[in-house]
C-alpha positions in Angstrom: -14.3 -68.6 -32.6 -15.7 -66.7 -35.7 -19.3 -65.6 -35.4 -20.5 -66.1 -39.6 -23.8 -63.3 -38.4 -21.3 -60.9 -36.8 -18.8 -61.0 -40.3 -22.1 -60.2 -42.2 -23.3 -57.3 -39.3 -19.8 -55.8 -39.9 -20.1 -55.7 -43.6 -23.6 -54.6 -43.6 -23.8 -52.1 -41.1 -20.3 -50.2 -42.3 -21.7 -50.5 -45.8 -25.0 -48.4 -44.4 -22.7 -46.3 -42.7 -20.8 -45.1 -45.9 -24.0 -45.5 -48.1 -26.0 -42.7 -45.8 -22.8 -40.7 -45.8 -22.9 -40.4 -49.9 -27.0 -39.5 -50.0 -26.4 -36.0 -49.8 -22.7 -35.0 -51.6 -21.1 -31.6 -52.7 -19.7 -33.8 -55.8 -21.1 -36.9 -57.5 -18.5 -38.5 -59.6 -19.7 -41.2 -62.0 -16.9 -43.7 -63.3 -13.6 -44.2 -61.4 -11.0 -44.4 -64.4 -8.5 -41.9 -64.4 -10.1 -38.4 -65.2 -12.4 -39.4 -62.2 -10.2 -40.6 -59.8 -8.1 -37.4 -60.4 -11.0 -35.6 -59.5 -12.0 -37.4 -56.6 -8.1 -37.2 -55.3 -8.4 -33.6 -55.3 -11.6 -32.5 -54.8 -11.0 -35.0 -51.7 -7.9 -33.1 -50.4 -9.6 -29.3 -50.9 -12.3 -31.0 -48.4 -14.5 -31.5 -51.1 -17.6 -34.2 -50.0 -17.0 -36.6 -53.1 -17.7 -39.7 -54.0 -17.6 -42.3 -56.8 -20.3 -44.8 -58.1 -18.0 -46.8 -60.5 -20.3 -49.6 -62.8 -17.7 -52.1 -63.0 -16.2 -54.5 -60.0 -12.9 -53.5 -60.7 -11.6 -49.5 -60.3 -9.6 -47.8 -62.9 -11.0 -47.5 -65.9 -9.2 -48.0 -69.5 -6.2 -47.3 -67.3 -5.5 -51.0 -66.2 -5.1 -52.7 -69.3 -2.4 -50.4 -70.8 -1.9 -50.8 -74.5 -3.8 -54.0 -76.2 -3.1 -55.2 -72.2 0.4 -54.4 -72.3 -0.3 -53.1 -68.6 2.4 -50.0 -69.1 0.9 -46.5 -70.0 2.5 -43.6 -71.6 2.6 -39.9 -70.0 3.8 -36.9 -71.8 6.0 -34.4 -70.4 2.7 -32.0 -69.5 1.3 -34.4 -66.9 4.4 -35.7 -65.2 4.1 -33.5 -62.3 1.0 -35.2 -61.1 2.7 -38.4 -61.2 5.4 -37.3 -59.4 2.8 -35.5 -56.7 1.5 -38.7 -56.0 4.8 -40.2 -56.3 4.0 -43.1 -59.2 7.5 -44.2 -60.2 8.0 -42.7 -64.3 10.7 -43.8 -66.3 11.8 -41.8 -69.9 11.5 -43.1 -73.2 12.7 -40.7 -74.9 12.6 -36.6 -73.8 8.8 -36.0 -73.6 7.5 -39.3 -73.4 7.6 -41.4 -70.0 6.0 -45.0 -69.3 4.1 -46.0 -65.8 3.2 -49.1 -64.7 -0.7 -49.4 -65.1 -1.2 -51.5 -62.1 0.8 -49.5 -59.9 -0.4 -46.0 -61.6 -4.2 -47.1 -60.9 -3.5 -48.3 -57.4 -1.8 -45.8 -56.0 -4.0 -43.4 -57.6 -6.8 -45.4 -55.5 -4.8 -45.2 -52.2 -3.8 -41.5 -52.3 -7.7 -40.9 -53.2 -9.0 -42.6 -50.5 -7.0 -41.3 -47.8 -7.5 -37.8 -49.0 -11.5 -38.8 -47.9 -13.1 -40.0 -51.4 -15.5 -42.7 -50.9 -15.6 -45.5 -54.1 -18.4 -47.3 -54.5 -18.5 -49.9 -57.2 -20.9 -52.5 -58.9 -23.1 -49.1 -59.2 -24.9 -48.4 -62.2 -26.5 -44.9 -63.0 -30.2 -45.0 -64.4 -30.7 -41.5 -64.4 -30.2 -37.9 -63.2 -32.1 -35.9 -60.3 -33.4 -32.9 -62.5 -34.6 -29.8 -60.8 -35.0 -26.1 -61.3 -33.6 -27.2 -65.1 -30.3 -28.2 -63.1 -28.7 -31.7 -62.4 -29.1 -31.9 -59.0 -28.0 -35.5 -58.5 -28.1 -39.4 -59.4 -30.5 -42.6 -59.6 -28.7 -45.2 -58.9 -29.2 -49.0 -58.8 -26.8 -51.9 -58.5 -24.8 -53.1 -61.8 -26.6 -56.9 -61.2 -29.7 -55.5 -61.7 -29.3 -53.7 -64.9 -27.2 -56.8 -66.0 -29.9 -59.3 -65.4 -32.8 -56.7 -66.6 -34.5 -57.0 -63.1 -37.9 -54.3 -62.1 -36.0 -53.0 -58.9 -36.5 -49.6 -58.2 -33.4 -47.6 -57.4 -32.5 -45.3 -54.7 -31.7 -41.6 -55.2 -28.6 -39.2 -53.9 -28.4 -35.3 -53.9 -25.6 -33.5 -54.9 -24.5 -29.8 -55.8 -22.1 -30.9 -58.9 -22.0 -34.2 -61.0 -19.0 -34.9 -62.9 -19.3 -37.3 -65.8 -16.1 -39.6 -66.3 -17.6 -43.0 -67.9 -15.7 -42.2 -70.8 -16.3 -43.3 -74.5 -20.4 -43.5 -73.8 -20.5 -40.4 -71.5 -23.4 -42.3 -69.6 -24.5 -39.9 -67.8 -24.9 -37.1 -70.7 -26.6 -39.0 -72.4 -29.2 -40.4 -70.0 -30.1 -36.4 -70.1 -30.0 -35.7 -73.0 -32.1 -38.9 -73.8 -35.1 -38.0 -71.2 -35.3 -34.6 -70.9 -34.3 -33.6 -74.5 -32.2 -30.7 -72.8 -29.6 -28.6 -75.5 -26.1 -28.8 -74.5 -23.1 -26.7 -74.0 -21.8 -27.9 -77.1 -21.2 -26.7 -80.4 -24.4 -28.7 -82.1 -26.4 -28.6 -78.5 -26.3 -32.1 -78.8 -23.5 -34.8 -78.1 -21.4 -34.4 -81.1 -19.9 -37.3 -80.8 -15.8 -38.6 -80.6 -13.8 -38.6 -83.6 -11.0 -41.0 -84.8 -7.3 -41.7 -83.2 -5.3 -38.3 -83.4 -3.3 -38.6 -80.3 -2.1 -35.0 -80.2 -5.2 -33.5 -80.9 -7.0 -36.0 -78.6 -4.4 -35.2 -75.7 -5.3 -31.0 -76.0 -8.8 -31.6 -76.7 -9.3 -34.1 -73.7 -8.4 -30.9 -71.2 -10.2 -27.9 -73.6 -13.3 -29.7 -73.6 -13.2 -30.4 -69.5 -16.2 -27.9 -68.3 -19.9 -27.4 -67.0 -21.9 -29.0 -70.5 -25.1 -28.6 -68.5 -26.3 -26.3 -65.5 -25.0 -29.1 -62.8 -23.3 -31.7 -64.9 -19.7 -31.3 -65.8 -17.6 -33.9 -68.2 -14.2 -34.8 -68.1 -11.5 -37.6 -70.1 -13.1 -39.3 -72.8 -16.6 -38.3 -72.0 -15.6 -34.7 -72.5 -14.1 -35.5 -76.0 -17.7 -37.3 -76.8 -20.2 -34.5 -76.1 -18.0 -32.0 -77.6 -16.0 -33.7 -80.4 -12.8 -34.1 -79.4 -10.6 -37.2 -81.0 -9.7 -40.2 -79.0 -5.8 -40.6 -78.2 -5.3 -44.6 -77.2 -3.2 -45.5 -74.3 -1.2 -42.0 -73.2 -3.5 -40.7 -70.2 -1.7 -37.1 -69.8 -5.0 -35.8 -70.9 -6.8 -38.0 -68.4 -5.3 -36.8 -65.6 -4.7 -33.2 -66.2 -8.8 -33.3 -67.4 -9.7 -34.8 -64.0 -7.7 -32.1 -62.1 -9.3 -29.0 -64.2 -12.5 -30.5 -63.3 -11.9 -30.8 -59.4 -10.5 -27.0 -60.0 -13.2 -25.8 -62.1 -15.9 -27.5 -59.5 -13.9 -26.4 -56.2 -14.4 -22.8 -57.2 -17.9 -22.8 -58.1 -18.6 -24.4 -55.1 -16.8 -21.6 -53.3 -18.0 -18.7 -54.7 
């Protein structure tokens, strides 16, 4: 017979388990849509400690729902190798233009992640950033129900050498530092510039330049990246994404090395 209090021990007790694991991380990677999955897939498989606090229930980002919820995606020729590395069945269109399944893309994406070592944590908002030494030296974090129902609860707190922020369009995180500490950016105005209209080529290129460090600690990556500095927004071909999300682990890895 089932034993309902051992189900919730199990639950509960893993859950600490993995919750006191992420407290103290190399890399803190706010939103799990593509850029930061990509991130967390290989920062995860250089033995990077990384996790991800994704707000939402679901995982994946913008990349689910495909075009207007056609679930199919578009990837240009640039990109295709990390689809193939993670082997995500591609099929061509027409020479430099190939088309995933969303669902599949996202979940297997997920799967190679987590058995590279990334820990996902979602329903996970982030109220703040941990700032020390004028540095980003980590997250505030609080459950998504709280924030949705507008509850007092005080949050809980997590160390970490490197954030990356990949919420996309809002870049959440950049702004909830630029907001409270009033701090100038790596950007061209020093501020969050903001994203500009649909251009998907320019969108696509910029989405990758504008991957870096914007703040001592706090790095940026897909559409976040084009929103602190500038860059247009491309729709549904996520190229960018995922080569943006593998600069970043790249870019991260080697600071942390050095």
């Amino acid at each position: 017979m089932l034993n309902e209090v051992t189900i919730s021990k199990a639950i509960i007790s893993t859950y600490m388990e993995k919750l006191l694991w992420a407290l103290e991380l190399d890399v803190a990677i706010v939103g799990a849509g593509p850029s930061g999955l990509v991130a967390g897939y290989y920062l995860a498989g250089s033995g990077i400690k990384a996790a991800v606090f994704e707000k939402k229930l679901s995982i994946g980002g913008g990349m689910w729902g495909g075009g207007m919820m056609f679930n199919e995606i578009v990837i240009q020729e640039e990109a295709r190798e990390i689809l193939d590395e993670l082997d995500i069945p591609v099929k061509t269109f027409e020479p430099g233009y190939y088309t995933a399944d969303s669902v599949h893309a996202v979940s297997t994406l997920i799967h190679r992640a987590m058995d590279r070592g990334l820990k996902i944590f979602n329903c996970i908002s982030i109220e703040d950033v941990v700032f020390k030494n004028n540095r980003v030296s980590g997250l505030v974090i609080n459950y998504s129900p709280v924030e949705m129902a507008g509850l007092h609860v005080d949050p809980l707190t997590l160390h970490s050498s490197f954030v990356l922020d990949a919420t996309g369009h809002p870049a959440n995180v950049v702004t909830a530092l630029v907001r409270k500490m009033g701090v100038r950016l790596d950007t061209p105005t020093g501020g969050i510039v903001g994203e500009r209209s649909m251009d998907a080529g320019l969108g696509e290129q910029h989405t990758v330049e504008n991957t870096r460090e914007v703040f001592p600690g706090l790095f940026v990556s897909g559409m976040a990246a084009n929103a602190s500095y500038g860059g247009y927004r491309m729709g549904p071909v996520f190229g960018g994404m995922l080569l943006s999300g593998r600069k970043a682990a790249r870019e991260i890895t080697q600071r942390l090395r050095s």
